[in-house]
C-alpha positions in Angstrom: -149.1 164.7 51.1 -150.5 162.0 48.4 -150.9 164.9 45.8 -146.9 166.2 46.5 -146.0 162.4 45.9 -147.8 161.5 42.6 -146.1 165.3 41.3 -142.6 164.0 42.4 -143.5 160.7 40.7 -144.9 162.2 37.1 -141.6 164.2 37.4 -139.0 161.4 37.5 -141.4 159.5 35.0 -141.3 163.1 32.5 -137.2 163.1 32.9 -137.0 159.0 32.3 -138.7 159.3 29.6 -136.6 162.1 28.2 -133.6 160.9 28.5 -134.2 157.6 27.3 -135.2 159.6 24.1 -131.8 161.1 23.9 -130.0 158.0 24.0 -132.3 156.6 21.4 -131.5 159.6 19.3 -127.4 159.2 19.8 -127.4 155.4 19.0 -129.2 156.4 15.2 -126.7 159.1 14.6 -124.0 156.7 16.2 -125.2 154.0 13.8 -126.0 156.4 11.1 -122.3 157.9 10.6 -120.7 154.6 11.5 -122.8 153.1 8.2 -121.2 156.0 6.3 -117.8 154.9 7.3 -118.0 152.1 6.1 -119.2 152.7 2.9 -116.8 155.0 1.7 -114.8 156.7 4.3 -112.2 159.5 4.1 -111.3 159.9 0.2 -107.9 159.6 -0.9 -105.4 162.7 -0.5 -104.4 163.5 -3.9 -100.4 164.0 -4.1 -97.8 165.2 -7.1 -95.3 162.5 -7.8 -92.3 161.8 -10.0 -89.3 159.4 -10.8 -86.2 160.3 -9.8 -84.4 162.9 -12.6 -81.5 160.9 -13.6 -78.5 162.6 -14.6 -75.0 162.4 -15.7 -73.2 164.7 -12.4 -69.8 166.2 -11.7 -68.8 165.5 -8.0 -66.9 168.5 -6.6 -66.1 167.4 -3.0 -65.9 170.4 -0.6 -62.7 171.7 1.6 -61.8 174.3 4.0 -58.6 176.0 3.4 -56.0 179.2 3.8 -54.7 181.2 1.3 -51.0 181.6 1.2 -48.3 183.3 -0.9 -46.2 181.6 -3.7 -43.6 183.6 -2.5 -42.3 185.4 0.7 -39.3 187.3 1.5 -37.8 189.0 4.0 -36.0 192.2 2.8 -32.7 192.2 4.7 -29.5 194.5 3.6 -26.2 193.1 3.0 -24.0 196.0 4.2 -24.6 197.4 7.6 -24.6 201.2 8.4 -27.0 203.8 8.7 -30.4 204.3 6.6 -30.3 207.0 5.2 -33.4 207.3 3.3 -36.9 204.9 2.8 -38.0 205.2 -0.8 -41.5 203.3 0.0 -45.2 203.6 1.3 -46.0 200.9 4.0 -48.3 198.5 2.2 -47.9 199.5 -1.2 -47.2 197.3 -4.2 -43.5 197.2 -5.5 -42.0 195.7 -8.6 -38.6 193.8 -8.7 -35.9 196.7 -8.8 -37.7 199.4 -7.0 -35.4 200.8 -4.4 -36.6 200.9 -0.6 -34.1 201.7 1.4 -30.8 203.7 0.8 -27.8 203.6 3.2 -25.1 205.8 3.9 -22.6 205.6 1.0 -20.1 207.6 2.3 -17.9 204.7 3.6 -18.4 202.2 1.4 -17.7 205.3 -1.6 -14.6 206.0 0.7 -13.6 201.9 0.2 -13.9 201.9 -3.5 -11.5 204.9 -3.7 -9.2 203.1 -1.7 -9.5 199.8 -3.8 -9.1 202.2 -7.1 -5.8 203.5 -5.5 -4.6 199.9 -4.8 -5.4 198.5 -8.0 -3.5 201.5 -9.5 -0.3 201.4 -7.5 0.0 197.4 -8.5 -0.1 197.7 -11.8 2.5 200.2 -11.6 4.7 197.1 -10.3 3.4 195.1 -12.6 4.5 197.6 -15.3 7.8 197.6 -13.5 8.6 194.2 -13.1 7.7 193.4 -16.8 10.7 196.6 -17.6 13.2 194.8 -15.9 12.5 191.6 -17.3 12.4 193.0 -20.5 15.9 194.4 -20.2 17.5 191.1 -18.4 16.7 189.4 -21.5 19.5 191.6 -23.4 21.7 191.6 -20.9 22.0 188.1 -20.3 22.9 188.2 -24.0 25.5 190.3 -23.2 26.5 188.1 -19.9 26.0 191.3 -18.0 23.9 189.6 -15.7 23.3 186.0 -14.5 20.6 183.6 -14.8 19.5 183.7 -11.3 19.2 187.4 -11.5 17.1 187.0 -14.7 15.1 184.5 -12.8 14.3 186.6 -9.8 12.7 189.3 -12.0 10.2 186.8 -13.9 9.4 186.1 -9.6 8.8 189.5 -9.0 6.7 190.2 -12.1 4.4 187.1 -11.4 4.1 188.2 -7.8 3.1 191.7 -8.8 0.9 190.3 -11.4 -0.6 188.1 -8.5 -0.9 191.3 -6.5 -2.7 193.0 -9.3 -5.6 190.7 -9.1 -6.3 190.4 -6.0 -6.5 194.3 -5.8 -8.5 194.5 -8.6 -10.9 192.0 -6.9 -11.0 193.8 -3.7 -12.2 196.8 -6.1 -15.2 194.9 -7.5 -15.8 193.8 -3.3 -15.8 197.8 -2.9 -18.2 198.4 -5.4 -20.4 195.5 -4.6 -20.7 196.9 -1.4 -21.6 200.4 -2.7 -24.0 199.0 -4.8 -25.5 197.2 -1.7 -26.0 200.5 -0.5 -29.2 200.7 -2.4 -32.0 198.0 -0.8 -33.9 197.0 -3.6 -37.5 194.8 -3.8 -36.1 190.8 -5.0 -39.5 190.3 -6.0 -42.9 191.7 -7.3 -45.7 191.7 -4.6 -47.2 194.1 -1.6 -44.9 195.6 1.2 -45.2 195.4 4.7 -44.6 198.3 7.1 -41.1 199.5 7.7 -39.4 198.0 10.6 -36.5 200.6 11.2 -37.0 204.4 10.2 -34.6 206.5 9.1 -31.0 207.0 11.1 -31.4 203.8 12.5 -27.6 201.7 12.3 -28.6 198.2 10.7 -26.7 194.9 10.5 -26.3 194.0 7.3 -24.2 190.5 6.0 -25.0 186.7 6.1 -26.4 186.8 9.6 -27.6 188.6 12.2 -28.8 191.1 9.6 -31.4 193.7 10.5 -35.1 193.0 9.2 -36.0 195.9 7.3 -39.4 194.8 5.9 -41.6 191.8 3.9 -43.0 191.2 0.8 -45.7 188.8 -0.5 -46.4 187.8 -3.9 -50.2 188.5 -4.4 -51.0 187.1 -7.9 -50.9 184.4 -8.4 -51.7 182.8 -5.0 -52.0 179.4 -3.6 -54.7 177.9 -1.3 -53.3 175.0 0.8 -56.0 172.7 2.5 -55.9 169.0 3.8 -57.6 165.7 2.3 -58.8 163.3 5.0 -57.4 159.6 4.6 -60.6 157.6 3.2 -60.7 160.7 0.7 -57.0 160.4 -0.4 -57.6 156.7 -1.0 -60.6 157.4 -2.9 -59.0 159.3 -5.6 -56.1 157.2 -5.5 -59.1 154.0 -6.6 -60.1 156.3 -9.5 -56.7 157.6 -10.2 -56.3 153.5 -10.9 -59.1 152.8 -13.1 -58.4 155.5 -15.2 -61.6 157.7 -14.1 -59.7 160.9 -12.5 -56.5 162.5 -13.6 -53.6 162.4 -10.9 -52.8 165.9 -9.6 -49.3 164.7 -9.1 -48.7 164.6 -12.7 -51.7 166.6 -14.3 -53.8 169.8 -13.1 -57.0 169.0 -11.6 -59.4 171.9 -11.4 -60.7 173.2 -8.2 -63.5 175.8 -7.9 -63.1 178.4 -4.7 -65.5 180.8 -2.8 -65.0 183.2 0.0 -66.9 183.2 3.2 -69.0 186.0 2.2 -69.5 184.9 -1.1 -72.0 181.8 -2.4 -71.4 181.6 -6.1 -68.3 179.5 -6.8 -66.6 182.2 -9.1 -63.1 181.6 -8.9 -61.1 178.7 -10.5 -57.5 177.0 -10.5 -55.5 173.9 -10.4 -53.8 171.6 -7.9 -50.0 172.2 -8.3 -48.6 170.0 -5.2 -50.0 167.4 -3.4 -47.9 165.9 -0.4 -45.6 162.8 -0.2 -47.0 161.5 2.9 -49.8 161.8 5.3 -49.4 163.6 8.7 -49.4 161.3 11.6 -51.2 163.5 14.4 -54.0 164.7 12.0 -54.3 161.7 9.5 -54.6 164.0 6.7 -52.9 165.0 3.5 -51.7 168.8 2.5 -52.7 169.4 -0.9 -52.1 172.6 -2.8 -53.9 174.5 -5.5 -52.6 177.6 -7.9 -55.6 180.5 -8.0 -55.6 183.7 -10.1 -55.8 186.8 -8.3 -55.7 189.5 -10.9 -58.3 191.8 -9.0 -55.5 191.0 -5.9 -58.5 190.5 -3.3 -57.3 187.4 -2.1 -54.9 188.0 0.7 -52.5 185.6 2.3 -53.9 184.4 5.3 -57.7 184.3 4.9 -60.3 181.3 5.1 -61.8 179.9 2.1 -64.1 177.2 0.7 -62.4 174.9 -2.4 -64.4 172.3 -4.2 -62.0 169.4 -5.5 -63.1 167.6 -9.3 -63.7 164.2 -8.0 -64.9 162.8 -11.3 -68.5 162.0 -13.0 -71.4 159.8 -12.3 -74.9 158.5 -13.0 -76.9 159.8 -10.3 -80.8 160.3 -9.3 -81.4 163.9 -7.9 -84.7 164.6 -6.4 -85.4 168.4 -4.6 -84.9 169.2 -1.1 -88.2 169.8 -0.5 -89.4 166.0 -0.9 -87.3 165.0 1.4 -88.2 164.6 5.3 -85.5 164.5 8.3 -86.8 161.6 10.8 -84.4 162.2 14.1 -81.3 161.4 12.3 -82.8 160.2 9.2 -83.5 161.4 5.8 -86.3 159.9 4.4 -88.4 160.1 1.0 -92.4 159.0 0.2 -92.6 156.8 -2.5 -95.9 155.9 -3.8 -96.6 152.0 -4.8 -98.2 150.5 -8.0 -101.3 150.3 -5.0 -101.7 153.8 -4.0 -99.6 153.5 -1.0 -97.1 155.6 0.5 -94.1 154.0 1.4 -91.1 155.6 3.4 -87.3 154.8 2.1 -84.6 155.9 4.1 -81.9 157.7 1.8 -78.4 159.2 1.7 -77.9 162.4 0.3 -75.0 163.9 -1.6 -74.4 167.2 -2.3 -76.9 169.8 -4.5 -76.2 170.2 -8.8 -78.2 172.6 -10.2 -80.6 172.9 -7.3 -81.6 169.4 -7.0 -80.2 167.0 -3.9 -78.1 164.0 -5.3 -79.5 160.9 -3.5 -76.4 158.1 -2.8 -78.2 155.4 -1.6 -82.1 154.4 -1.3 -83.5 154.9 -4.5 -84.1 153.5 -7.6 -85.1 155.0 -11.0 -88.6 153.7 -10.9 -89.5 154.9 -7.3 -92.4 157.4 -7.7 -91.4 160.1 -5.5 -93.7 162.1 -3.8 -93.2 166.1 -4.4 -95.8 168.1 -2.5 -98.8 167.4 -0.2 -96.3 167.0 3.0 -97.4 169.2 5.2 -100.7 167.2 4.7 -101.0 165.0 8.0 -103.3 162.4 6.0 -99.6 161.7 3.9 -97.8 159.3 5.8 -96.6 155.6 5.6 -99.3 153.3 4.8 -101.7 156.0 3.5 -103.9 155.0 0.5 -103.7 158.2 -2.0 -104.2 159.2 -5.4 -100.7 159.9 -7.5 -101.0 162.6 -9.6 -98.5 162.8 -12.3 -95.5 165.4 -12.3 -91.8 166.4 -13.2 -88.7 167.0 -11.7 -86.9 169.5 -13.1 -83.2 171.0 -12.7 -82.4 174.8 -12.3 -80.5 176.4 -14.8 -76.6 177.1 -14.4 
């Protein structure tokens, strides 16, 4: 029983001893690596950084807008009766002139017969009555007849004179209803469909006339969009101190793209902008005259329109050096110390690939361009600023 008790014994001395060995060991390694620390520690993350490129920018401020027609019209006849023939394709471009629809002539032919026969049977009186005047002037020489007789012929010959006219205007009526007959395109643009076929009885006249179809101008075309309140005010400010053009009495350009399209490739002017805001929207309807020579642009679709809203001095930096913090934007700066600083900044829109920075910047800031994604790169960071350039993308 002694012998089991002096093996137990050397046992828990053997595994004493051992593990005060091991926590020997860990305090020199502990004490080791903490010396190393604190002699020289982490080094410095190396970064690329770069003022600010400052640059002389054209602000184009962005809209949403519809395209819309210079001109509409809806093709109505101005006789009524039957058509009797369509001389278009549904959807096809017409020219001022072109004939569309005919109607039946047959009446209104009949009408201008009747007007000829009228016209011709007055100035028979008219002939007539100018006779008989003719010869009471010699007779009234003679004393063969009286005054009063003489004076009742010059009546009749100025009535059938009076007569004569208005017959000969019912004859031009007759014939500009004839001429009527024919339903030609006012102006120069596509055609809708037909709305009445063939042997259909239209009303024709100042109202209640039949629609028989519409046209749209396509070229040019307008783009109509609306200008919020603090915008409208803004251009008014520059319009004041002589920095931006009024599009009331000059032409500002505007640059427009489609929704499938991300080059702005298409230009024009502002030809109309409103008298007065609109009370339920607080917005201003302003108007712009676009080209359409290749006729893509049809009335009715969705577009993007950038507005010239003058120049400025501003410092453009790339998206990639800058950081969204929750609802942020932010941009690393690097002090005359090595340390990284975050500024919070408002952006502007992109020229020639770079981010225009509003607010938050100055030109001496040394921005910092890459080693983000680096955790070690973050506010209060000690790092080593490595010289670089900011440069903008080619138009």
């Amino acid at each position: 029983m002694s012998t089991s008790r002096r093996r137990i014994v050397r046992g828990g001395v053997q595994v004493s001893v051992r593990r005060v060995l091991l926590a020997a060991a860990s305090l020199c390694l502990l004490a080791l690596s903490s010396a190393s620390f604190a002699q020289g520690g982490p080094p410095a993350m190396p970064v690329t950084v770069s003022e600010p490129l400052a640059k002389r920018v054209t602000q184009w401020d962005e809209y949403s807008g519809r395209f819309e027609a210079v001109a509409s019209v809806e093709v109505r006849a101005r006789v009524s009766g039957f058509i009797d023939k369509i001389d278009f394709r549904d959807g096809q471009i017409v020219k001022v002139g072109n004939p569309l629809f005919t109607i039946d002539k047959r009446p209104y032919e009949i009408a201008v017969e009747s007007a000829e026969a009228e016209v011709a049977r007055n100035k028979a009186q008219v002939d007539l009555a100018e006779l008989q005047v003719g010869r009471g002037a010699s007779l009234i020489a003679s004393r063969t007849i009286t005054e009063a007789e003489q004076d009742s012929r010059k009546s009749t010959l100025a009535v059938a004179r009076a007569q004569l006219k208005s017959a000969e205007a019912a004859l031009r009526n007759a014939q500009l209803n004839l001429e009527w007959t024919n339903v030609t395109a006012p102006i120069a643009g596509r055609i809708s469909d037909r709305k009445v076929d063939a042997g259909n009885l239209i009303s024709g006249g100042q109202t209640g006339a039949t629609l028989l179809a519409t046209i749209v101008t396509l070229d040019p075309i307008r783009f109509v969009f609306d200008i919020s309140e603090a915008d409208h005010l803004r251009y008014s400010r520059l319009i004041l101190s002589g920095a931006l053009a009024s599009s009331r009495d000059g032409a500002n350009p505007v640059r427009i793209r489609l929704s499938d399209e991300t080059d702005w490739k298409r230009t024009g002017k502002v030809d109309f902008v409103d008298n007065a805001m609109t009370a339920r929207s607080g917005t201003i309807r302003v108007r712009a005259l676009v080209e359409n020579k290749d006729q893509l642009l049809t009335p009715g679709i969705f577009g993007r329109l950038q507005l010239f809203g003058g120049e400025y001095d501003a410092l453009l930096v790339p998206d990639s050096a800058i950081i969204s913090d929750q609802a942020r934007k932010i941009v690393f700066t690097v002090g005359d110390d090595g340390v990284v600083q975050a500024k919070p900044v408002t952006l502007g829109t992109i020229v020639d690939g770079l981010r225009v920075i509003r607010s938050g910047l100055v030109p001496t800031d040394k921005v910092v361009l890459d080693g983000l994604a680096n955790p070690m790169v973050r506010p209060g960071a000690k790092v080593v600023p490595q010289k670089g350039e900011i440069v903008a993308k080619a138009k």
